[in-house]
N, C-alpha and C positions, 0 to 999 in steps of 0.2 A: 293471402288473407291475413287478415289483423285484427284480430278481437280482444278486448278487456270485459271480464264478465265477475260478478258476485261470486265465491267461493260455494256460498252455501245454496244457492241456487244450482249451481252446476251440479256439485252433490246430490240435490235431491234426485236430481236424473239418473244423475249415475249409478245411483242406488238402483233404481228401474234396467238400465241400461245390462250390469251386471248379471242379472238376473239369469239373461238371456246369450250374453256371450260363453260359447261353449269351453270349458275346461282344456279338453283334449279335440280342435277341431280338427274334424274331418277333412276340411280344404279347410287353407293355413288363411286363406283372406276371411273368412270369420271370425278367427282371431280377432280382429278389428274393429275398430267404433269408426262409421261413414259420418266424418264432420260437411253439414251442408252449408254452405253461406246463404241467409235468407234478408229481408229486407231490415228486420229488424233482430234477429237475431241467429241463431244458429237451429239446425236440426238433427239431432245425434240420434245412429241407425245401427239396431246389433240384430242379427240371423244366428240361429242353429239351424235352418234349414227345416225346420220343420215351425219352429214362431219367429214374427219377427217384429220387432219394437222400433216402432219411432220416437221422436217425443221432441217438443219444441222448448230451447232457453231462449229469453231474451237478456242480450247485449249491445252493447256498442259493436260496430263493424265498419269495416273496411274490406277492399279487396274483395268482393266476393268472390268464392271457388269451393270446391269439391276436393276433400282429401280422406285420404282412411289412415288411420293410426293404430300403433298396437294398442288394446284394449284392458287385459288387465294390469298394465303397466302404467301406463296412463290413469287407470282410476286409483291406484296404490297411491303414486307420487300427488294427484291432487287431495288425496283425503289425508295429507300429510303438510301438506302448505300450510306455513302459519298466517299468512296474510289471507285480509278477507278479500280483497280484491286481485285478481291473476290476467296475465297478459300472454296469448298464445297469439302466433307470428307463424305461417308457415312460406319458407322459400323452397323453391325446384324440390327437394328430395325430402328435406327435412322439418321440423317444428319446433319451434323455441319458446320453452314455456321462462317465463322470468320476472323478476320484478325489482326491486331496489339492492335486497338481498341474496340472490339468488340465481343461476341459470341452467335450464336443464336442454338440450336437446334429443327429441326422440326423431329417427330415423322412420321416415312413413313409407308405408306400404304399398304394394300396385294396387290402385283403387280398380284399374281395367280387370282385374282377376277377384272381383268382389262378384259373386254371382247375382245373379236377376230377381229381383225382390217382385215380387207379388204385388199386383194393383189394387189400391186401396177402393172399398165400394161405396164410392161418392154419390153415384147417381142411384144408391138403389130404391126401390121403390117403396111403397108401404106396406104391401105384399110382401116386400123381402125385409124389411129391418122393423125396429119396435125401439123403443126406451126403455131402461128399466134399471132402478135403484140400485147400485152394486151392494148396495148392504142387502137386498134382497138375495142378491148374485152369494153374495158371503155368507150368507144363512141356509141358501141350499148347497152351497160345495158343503160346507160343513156338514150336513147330516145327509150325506152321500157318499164324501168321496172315503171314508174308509171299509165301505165294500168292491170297491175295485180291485181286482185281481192283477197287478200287472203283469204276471205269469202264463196268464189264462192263454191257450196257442189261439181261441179266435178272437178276432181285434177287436170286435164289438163291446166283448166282455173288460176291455182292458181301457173304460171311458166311461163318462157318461150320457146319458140321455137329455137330449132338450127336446121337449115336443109341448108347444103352443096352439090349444087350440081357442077360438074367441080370444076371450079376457082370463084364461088360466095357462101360465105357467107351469108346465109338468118340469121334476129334473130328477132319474133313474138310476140306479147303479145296482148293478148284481155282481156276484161270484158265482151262482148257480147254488149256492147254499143258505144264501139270505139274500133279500133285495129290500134298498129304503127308496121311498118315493117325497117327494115334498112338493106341495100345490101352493102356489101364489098365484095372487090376483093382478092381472098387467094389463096395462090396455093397450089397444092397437090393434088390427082389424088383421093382423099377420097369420100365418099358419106356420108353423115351424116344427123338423121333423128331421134330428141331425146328433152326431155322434160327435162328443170332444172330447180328445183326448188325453189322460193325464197327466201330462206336463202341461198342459195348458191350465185346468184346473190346479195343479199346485203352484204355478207363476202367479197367476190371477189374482189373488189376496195378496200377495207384495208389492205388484204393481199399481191397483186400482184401491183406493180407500172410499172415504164415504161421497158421494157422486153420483149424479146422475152419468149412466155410459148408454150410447147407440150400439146397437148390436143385429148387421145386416150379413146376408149370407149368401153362398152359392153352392154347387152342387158339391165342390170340394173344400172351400177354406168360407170361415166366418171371420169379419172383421169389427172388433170392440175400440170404439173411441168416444176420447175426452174432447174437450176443445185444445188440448195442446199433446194428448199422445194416443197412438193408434199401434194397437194390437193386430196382429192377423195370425191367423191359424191354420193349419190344413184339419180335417177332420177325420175321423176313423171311416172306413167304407165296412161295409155290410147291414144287415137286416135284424133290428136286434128285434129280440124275443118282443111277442105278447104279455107286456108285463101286468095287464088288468086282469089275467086269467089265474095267474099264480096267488094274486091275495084270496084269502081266502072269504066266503060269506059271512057276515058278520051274527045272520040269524042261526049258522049251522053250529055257532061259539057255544062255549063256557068261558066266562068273564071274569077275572077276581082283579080289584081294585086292590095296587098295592103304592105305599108312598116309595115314592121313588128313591130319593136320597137311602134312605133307609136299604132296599133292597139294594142300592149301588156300594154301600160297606158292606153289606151280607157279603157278596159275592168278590168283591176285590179281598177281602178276608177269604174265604176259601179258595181262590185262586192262588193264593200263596203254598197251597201244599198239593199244588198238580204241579206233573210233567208233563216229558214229551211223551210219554206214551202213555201216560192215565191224567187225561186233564179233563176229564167229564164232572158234569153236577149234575148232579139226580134231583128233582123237582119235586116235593110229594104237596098236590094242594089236597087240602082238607076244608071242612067246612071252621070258615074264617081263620086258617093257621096254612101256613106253608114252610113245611120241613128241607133244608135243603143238605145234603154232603155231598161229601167228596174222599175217597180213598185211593191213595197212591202206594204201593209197596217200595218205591223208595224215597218217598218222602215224610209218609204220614198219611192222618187224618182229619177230618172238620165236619161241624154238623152247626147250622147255624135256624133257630123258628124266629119267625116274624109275623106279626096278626097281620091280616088283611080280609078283605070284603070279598067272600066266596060262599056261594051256596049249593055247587053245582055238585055232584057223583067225584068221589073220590081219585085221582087220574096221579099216574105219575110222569115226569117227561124228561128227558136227558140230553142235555145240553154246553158245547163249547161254551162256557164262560166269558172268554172275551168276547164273543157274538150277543150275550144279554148284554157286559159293559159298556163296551159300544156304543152302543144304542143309548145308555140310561146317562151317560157324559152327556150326548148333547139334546137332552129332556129339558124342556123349560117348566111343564109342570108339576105341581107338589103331585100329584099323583098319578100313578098310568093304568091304561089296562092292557091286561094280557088273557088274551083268550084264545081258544085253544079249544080242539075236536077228539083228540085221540095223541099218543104217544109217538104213532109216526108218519103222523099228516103235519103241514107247516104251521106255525103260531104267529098268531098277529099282535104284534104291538102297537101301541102308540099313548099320546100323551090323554090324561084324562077326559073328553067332549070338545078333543081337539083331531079333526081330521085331517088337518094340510101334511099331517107328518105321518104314515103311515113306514112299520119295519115289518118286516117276515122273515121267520127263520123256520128253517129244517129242525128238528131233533136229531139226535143221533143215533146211530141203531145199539139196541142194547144186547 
């Protein structure tokens, strides 16, 4: 096979490509980027065995064939070419990257010992896939994926939730101590009702930018694609929880409207004088004022009031810190509400007469 391709085109792949080839592989043929010869250009393929990335350049070609290459040697030495245009040649064993200045050859791999990649779901149905904006995709990892547990010992809890029903988009994540949910609007007549898990979510936003992506599934892997690169996944197994029953009723609340920004210094400011063993905030709302400290005996103290819109019975509630910040990072608006039954029932947030973004958190026991 004989190729001449665009430098910065190949790059952009390989930047996707990288993603996914494993550090420390497991089987040493992973190691490897699957170069395909196709009619007009090439198709570069990387596995961890559990995702696996395709993604199409186009080139000049000749020869077509099938070889594997070592993978992060290969993207070092191209992201170091100073020429925009590059020339790879592969004969019997090897591959000769070269060009006026320059010749490198790399020693290729047993492509026979490349394990069995997963079938891409071309033919799925409507039933089984849907479209849907990755920027949408990128605004629910985001106010999701940092309640994932990856510790959690059941697998459920260590992913997220996708469940489609009609035209709404659900996507779910818990620790068992907070859970965020986020609702969009999608169309397509699909039902969907599936666990992924996160390594998939943290690749996702590296690989897919702003785009429409197809997103079709089966009982154990979902596969996400572009018109030039396809994702597949395996997904988590088990039965996650009833997450509709854990939010709490919104009529059994006390409500107080606080600006958000505002409360996200409050609290990043008394954060700074918890530890590992005293890292609580005491909550005191009052009618329109909320008191909040913090005492650590080896660090210190902080006491921080901020007005807000409360009228409800006096309540105090005691709370991990980073579980309110959290949450107020990925707030779009100027105001939220936080309502709230009792001291050690769960508190609902979310953005001011914005439902799509629902959070829940535990208190802590005092």
């Amino acid at each position: 096979m004989e190729i001449v391709i665009e430098k910065e085109k190949l790059l952009d792949e390989l930047e996707k490509i990288s993603k996914i080839i494993p550090s420390k592989p497991l089987i040493g043929a992973t190691g490897g980027i699957m170069i395909e010869g196709r009619k007009d250009g090439v198709t570069l393929t990387s596995t961890d065995l559990q995702l696996t990335l395709r993604t199409f350049v186009e080139c000049d070609i000749k020869d077509k064939s099938t070889v594997l290459i070592p993978g992060k040697n290969f993207i070092s030495l191209i992201k170091k070419i100073p020429e925009q245009q590059i020339r790879i040649t592969t004969k019997e064993n090897s591959a000769v990257i070269n060009n006026k200045s320059f010749q490198y050859k790399f020693l290729l791999m047993n492509a026979e010992e490349y394990p069995k990649l997963p079938a891409e779901r071309d033919g799925a149905t409507e039933s089984e896939s849907f479209m849907v904006s990755s920027a949408i995709l990128l605004d629910m990892i985001k106010k999701t994926v940092y309640c994932i547990n990856p510790d959690e010992p059941r697998m459920y809890f260590r992913g997220v939730l996708i469940e489609k029903k009609n035209n709404t988009l659900n996507m779910v994540a818990t620790d068992t101590r907070r859970l965020s949910l986020v609702k969009k609007d999608v169309q397509g007549e699909s039902k969907v009702k599936i666990i992924l898990p996160l390594r998939l979510i943290e690749v996702f936003p590296l690989i897919f930018k702003e785009t429409d992506v197809s997103l079709s599934f089966s009982k154990n892997q979902i596969t996400i694609k572009t018109e030039r690169t396809t994702l597949i996944s395996q997904l988590l197994e088990g039965e996650f929880p009833d997450y509709e029953k854990v939010i709490p009723a919104s009529n059994k609340q006390g409500t107080a409207i606080i600006k958000t920004e505002e409360f996200l210094q409050s609290l990043e400011r008394l954060s700074l004088m918890s530890s590992e063993k005293f890292g609580s905030v005491r909550m005191n709302f009052r009618k329109n004022l909320l008191v909040m400290n913090i005492e650590s005996p080896d660090s210190g103290s902080g006491e921080e009031k901020i007005s807000i819109e409360y009228a409800g019975p006096e309540n105090t509630l005691v709370f991990n810190p980073d579980y309110i910040i959290q949450f107020l990072k990925t707030v779009s608006q100027e105001h939220i509400e936080f309502s709230f039954q009792d001291p050690v029932k769960p508190a609902k947030l979310c953005g001011k007469e914005d439902r799509e973004y629902l959070y829940v958190a535990m208190p802590m026991k005092t």
